[in-house]
C-alpha positions in Angstrom: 0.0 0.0 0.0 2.4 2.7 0.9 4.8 1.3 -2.1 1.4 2.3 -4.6 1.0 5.5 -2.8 4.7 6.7 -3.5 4.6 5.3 -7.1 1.1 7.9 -7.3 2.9 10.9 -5.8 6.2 10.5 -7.3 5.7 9.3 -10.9 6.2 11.9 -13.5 3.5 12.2 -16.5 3.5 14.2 -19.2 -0.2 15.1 -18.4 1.1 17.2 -15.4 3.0 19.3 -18.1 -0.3 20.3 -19.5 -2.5 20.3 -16.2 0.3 22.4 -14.3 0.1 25.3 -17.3 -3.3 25.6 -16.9 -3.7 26.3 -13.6 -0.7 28.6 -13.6 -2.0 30.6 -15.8 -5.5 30.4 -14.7 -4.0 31.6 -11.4 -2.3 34.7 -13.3 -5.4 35.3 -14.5 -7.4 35.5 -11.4 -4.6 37.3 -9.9 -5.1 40.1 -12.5 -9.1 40.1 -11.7 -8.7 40.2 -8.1 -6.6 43.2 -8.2 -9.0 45.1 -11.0 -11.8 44.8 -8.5 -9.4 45.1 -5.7 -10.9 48.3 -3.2 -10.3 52.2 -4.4 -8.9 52.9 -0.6 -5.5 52.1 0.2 -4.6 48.7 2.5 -2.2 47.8 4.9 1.2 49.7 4.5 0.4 51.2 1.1 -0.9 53.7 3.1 2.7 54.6 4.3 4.2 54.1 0.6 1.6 55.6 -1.8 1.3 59.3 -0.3 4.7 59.6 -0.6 4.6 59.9 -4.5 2.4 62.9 -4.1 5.2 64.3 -1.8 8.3 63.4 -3.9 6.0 65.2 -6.8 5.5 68.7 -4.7 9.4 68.7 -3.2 11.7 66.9 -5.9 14.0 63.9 -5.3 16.6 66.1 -3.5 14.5 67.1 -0.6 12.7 64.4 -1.0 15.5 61.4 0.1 16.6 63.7 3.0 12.7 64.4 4.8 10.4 61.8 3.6 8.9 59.5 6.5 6.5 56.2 6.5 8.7 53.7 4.7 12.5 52.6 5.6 12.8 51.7 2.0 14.6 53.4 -0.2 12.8 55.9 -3.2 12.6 53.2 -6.1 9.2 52.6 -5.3 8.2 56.4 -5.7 10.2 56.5 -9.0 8.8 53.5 -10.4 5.2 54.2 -10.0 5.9 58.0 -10.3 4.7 58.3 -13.9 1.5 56.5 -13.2 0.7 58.8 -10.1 0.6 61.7 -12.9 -1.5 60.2 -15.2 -4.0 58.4 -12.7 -3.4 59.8 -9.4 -5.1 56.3 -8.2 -3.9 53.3 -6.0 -5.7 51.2 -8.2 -3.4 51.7 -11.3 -0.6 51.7 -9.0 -1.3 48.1 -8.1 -1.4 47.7 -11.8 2.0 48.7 -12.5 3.2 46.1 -9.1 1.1 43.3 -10.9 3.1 44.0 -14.4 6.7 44.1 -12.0 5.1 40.1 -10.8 4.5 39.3 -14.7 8.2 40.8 -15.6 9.8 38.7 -12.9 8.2 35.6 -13.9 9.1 36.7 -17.4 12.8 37.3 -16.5 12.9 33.7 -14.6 12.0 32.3 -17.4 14.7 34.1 -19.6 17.1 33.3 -17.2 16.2 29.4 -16.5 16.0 29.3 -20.5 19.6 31.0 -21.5 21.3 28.5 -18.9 19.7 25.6 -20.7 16.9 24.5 -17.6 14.2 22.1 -18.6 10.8 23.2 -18.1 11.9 26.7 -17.5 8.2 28.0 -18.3 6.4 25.8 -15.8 9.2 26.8 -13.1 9.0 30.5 -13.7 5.3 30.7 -12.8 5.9 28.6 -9.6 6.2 32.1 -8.6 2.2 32.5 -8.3 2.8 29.3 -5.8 3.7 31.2 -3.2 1.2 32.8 -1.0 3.7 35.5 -0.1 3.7 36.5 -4.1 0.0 37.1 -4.1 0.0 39.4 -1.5 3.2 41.3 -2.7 1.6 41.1 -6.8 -1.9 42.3 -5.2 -0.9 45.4 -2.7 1.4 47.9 -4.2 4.0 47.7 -1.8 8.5 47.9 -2.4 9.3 44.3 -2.6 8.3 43.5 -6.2 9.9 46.8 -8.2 13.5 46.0 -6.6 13.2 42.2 -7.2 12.5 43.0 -10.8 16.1 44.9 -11.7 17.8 42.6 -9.6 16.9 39.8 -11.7 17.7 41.8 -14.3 21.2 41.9 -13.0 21.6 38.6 -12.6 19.8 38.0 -16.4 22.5 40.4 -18.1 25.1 38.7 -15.8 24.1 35.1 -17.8 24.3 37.0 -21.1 27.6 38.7 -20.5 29.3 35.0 -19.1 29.0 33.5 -22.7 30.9 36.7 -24.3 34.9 36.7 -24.6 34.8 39.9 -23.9 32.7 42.3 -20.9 31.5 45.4 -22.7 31.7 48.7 -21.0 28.1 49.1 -22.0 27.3 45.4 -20.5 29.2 46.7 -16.9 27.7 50.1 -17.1 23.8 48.4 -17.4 24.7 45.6 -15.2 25.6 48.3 -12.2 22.2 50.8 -13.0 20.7 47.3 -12.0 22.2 46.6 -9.1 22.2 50.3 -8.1 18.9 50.6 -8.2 18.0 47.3 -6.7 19.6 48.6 -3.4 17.9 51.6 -3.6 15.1 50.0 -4.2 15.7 48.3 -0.4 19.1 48.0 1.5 19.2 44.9 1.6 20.1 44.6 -1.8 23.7 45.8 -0.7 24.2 41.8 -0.3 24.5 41.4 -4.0 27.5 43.4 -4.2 28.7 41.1 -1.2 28.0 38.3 -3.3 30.2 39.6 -6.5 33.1 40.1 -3.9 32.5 36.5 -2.7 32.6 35.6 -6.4 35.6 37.8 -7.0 37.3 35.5 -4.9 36.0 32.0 -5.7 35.1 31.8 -9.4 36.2 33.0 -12.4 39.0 34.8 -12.3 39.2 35.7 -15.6 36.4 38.1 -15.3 37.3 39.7 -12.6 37.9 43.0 -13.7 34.9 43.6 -15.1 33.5 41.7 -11.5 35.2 44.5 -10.0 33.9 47.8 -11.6 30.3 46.3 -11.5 30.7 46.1 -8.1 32.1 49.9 -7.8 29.9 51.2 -10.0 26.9 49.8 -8.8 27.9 51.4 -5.2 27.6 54.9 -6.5 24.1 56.0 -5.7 23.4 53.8 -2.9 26.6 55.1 -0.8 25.2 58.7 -1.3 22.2 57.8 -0.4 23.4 56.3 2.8 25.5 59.1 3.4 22.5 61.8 2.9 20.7 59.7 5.5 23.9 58.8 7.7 22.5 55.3 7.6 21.0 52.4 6.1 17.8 54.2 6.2 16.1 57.7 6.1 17.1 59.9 9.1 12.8 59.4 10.3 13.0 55.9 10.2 16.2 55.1 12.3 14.5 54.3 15.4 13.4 51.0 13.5 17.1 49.7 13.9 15.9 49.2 17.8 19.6 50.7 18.4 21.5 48.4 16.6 22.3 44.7 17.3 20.9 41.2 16.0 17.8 38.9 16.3 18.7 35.6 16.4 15.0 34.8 16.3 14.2 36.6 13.7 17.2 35.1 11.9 15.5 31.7 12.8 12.3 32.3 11.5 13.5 34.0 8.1 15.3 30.4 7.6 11.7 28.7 8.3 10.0 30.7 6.1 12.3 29.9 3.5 12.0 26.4 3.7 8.1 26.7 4.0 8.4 28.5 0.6 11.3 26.0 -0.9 8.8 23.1 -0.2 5.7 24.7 -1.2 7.5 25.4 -5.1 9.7 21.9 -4.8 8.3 19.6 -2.6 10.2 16.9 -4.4 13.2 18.4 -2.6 12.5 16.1 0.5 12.6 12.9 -1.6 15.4 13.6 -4.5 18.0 14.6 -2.1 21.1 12.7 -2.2 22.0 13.7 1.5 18.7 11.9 3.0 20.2 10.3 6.4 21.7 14.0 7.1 18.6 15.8 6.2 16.9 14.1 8.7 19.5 14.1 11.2 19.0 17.7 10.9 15.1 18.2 11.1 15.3 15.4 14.0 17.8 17.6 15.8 16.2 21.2 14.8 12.9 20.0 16.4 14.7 18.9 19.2 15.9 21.6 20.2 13.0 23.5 19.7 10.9 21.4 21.7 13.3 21.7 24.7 12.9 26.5 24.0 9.8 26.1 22.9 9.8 30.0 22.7 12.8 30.2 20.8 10.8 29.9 17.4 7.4 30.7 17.7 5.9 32.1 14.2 2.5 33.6 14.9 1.4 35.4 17.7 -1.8 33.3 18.0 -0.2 29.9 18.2 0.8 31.0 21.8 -2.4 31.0 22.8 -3.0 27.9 20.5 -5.4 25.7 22.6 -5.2 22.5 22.3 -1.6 22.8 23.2 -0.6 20.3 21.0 -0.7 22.5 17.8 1.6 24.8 18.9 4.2 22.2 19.1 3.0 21.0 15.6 3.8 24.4 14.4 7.0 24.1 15.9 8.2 20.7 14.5 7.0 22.2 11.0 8.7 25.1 11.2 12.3 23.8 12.1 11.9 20.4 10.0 11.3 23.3 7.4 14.5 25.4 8.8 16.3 22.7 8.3 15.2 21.8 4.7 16.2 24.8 3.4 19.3 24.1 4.9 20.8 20.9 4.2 19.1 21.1 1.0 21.0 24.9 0.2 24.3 23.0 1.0 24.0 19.3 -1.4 22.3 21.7 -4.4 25.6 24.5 -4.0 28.2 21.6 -3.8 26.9 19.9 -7.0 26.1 23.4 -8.3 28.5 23.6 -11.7 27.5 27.0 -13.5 29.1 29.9 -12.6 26.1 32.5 -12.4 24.2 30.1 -10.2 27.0 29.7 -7.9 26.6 33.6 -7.5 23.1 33.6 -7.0 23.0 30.8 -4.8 25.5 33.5 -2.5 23.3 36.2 -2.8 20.1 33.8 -1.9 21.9 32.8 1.2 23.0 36.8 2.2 19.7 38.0 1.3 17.9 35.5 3.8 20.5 36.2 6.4 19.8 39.8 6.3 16.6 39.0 8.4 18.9 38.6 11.4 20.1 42.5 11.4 15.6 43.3 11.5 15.3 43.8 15.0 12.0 45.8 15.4 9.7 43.1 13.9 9.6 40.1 11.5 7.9 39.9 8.2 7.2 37.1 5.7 7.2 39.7 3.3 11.3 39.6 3.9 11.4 36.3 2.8 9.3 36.7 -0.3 12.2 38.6 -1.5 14.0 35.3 -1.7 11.2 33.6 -3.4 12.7 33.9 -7.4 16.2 33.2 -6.5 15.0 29.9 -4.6 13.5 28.9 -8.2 16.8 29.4 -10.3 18.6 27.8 -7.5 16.9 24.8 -6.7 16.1 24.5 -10.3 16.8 20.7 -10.9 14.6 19.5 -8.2 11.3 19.9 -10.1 8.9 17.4 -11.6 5.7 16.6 -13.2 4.6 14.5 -10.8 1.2 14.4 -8.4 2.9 15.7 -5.1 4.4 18.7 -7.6 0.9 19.1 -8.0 -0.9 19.0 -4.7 1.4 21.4 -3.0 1.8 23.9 -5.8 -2.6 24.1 -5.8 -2.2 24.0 -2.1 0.1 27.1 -2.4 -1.8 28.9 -4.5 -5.2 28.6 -3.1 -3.7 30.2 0.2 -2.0 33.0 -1.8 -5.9 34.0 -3.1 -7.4 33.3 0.5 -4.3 35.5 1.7 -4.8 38.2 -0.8 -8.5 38.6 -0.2 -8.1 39.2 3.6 -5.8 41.9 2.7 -8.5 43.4 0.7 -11.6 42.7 3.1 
């Protein structure tokens, strides 16, 4: 019995190819409906981020990065959606223009997963839309999206430049405008410069002069940004450093998160891995140890007060078997990882999720969503057409509309 159920989940049919298509796309669709009917008044933090077009409109960029309040992110998000606020001057078709960012990302996955010769590059591009995290951030016009989509258009130049003999000045001056404005976009971003210098170091050597001056150039604007501000963020918005210093739990539960989304777009993960007696070694030990502090991890304010008991501890064995996941799984997939601009991304993923741990005034899943297309080009090679693909894909996107329409109501 449990042999036939394994041979259901895990056997791969071509019909899946054709099932899995159609419900991506029907998902895009619906996506693009919800947020045309989605409500004229502005929800959750766009009404931090949206009335700060209007002001970079009345005082200009200058004045503008030195006094605007309401967001720690940088001013992509006002430039981006700066055009539309003229011609509209409504949230609506702002949430329009973060809806086409979602369809360029998927878009530039695709290109990506393509150029490096990845099978089924279309179907893995829209596991994007698996995600619940991608609804919300596709459906509410908030910063995440707009400085995802130029750093993937980094990292898409990067795999165009690394078949040429020879780096352009034009290719290293378009690659660092990318970058550049990715951090701007949110400081996080800075990691992807970390990454190059990690690069620098590891892999090919013989680009790295051009490796370099992307990496300089690319710093340009950001570093006067942060100097105007005397920070990582505006001058109004320092207090949300909490002083300085690290959070180890929010470090813990950006890893959780990550494996929660890992599984959700490659469930096959668990079972393809090579590293199987480690893997669980490591989810056995991680829910040890969370057992024995059970408040070390706890990932939603009402599972404390979960009654019967029981589920909180549920939560807690899901969450660190999924911490650990993401871990042991990173590690096998970046040891056999043989292309060079994978190896770099597979850096940044790991820098960018680790940047959770420097958040000190609260946690966000929306931090993690920012990791959500670079887990796809990474963990690439562990998807298939297979019933299990299925179930948790659907599963994923059915609480991405659920999610999206308590944001809205």
């Amino acid at each position: 019995m449990k042999e036939k159920l394994l041979d259901l989940l895990l056997t791969e049919k071509s019909i899946y190819t054709k099932v899995f298509f159609f419900i991506f796309l029907s998902a895009l669709v619906f996506l693009a409906i919800n947020v045309s009917f989605s409500p004229a008044h502005l929800v959750y933090d766009e009404n931090y981020f949206y009335p700060n077009i209007a002001y970079l409109h009345n005082v200009g960029l200058f004045t503008f990065i030195k006094t605007y309040t309401g967001q720690a992110p940088g001013p992509l998000y006002e430039l981006v959606h700066y055009l539309t606020y003229l011609l509209s001057n409504s949230i609506l078709f702002v949430r329009f223009d973060n809806l086409l960012f979602s369809f360029l990302n998927i878009l530039l996955i695709s290109w990506i997963l393509k150029r490096t010769g990845s099978a089924d590059y279309v179907l893995q591009s829209l596991l994007y839309i698996c995600v619940p995290l991608s609804w919300v951030n596709s459906g509410i016009a908030l910063t995440e999206t707009p400085t995802i989509l130029f750093s993937l258009l980094s990292f898409y130049f990067l795999c165009t430049v690394s078949d040429k003999a020879v780096v352009s000045l034009t290719d290293v001056i378009i690659i660092s405008v990318c970058i550049s404005l990715s951090i701007i976009g949110r400081s996080t971003f800075i990691v992807q410069v970390v990454a190059l210098g990690v690069f620098f170091v590891y892999k090919l050597k013989e680009r790295r002069y051009s490796l370099l001056c992307i990496a300089a150039l690319s710093l340009i604007a950001p570093l006067y940004l942060f100097y105007t501000w005397q920070g990582l963020m505006p001058p109004n918005q320092a207090f949300l450093s909490g002083g300085g210093g690290f959070s180890v739990y929010h470090f813990l539960l950006a890893i959780a998160y990550t494996g929660i989304c890992l599984f959700i777009m490659y469930p096959n993960t668990i079972i393809n891995i090579r590293q199987k007696p480690l893997l669980f070694l490591a989810i056995a030990t991680a829910t040890f140890l969370v057992l024995l502090r059970s408040d070390i991890l706890i990932p939603l304010q009402t599972i404390k007060l979960a009654h019967p008991a029981f589920l909180k501890y549920a939560v807690l064995v899901f969450y660190s078997a999924s911490a650990a996941l993401f871990v042991i799984s990173f590690i096998a997939n970046t040891m056999e990882e043989e292309k060079g601009v994978f190896i770099l991304i597979s850096i940044f993923l790991l820098l960018l999720v680790c940047t959770s741990i420097k958040i000190t005034h609260q946690f966000s899943a929306r931090y993690v969503f920012q990791s959500v297309p670079f887990l796809i080009l990474v963990f690439r090679k562990y998807y298939r057409n297979n019933l299990l693909q299925f179930l948790i894909n659907t599963f994923g996107i059915l609480m991405g509309m659920i999610s999206l329409q308590g944001y809205y109501h």
